[in-house]
Steps between C-alpha positions, in 0.01 A plus 500: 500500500649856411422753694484858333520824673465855302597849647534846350146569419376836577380836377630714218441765287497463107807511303688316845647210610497213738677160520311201594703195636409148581668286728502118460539205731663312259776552259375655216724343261292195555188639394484528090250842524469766754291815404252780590173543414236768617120516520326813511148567713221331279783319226657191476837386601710607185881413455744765535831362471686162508871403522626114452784325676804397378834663347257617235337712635119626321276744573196565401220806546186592434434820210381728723855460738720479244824789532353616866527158713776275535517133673838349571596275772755441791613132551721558754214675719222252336297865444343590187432899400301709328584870398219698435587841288267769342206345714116605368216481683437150336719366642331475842433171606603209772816347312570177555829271549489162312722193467429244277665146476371185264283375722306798636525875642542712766367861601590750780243723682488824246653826597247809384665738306299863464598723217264882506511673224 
């Protein structure tokens, strides 16, 4: 069982940033995909950004993020980021940590981030 655990949600104005970061309980290394996804009030759960294991290292975002957030990864500290720049107001939502290995998935609590226009 992995354990997830996101910080660095929060409130901020339009046009700023914030860095979310998710701790695992496991080494991350050992899990082929960790990413973030969001859901807004009233939406679904939508994929924001992945990133696989291995010395090859992929990433992959959604349109709308593309150029303003960033995913990369720290094995040694088994922690996962995401760098949020140029924030809009749509981009308010819970955002979720997520692990994924062959056999099934993991999520962490959800850290609310607020962005006013």
């Amino acid at each position: 069982q992995v354990q997830l655990v996101e910080s660095g949600g929060g409130l901020v104005q339009a046009g700023g940033s914030l860095r979310l970061s998710c701790a695992a309980s496991e080494a991350i290394y050992s899990i082929n995909v960790m990413g973030w996804y969001r859901q807004a009030p009233g939406k679904q759960r939508e994929l924001v950004a992945t990133i696989t294991s291995g010395c090859n290292t992929n990433t992959n975002y959604v349109d709308s993020v593309k150029g303003r957030f960033t995913i990369s990864r720290d094995i040694a500290k088994n922690t996962v980021a995401l760098q949020k720049n140029s924030q809009k107001p749509e981009d308010t939502a819970v955002y979720y940590c997520n692990a994924k290995r062959t056999d099934r998935e993991y999520w962490g609590q959800g850290t609310q981030v607020t962005v006013s226009s």
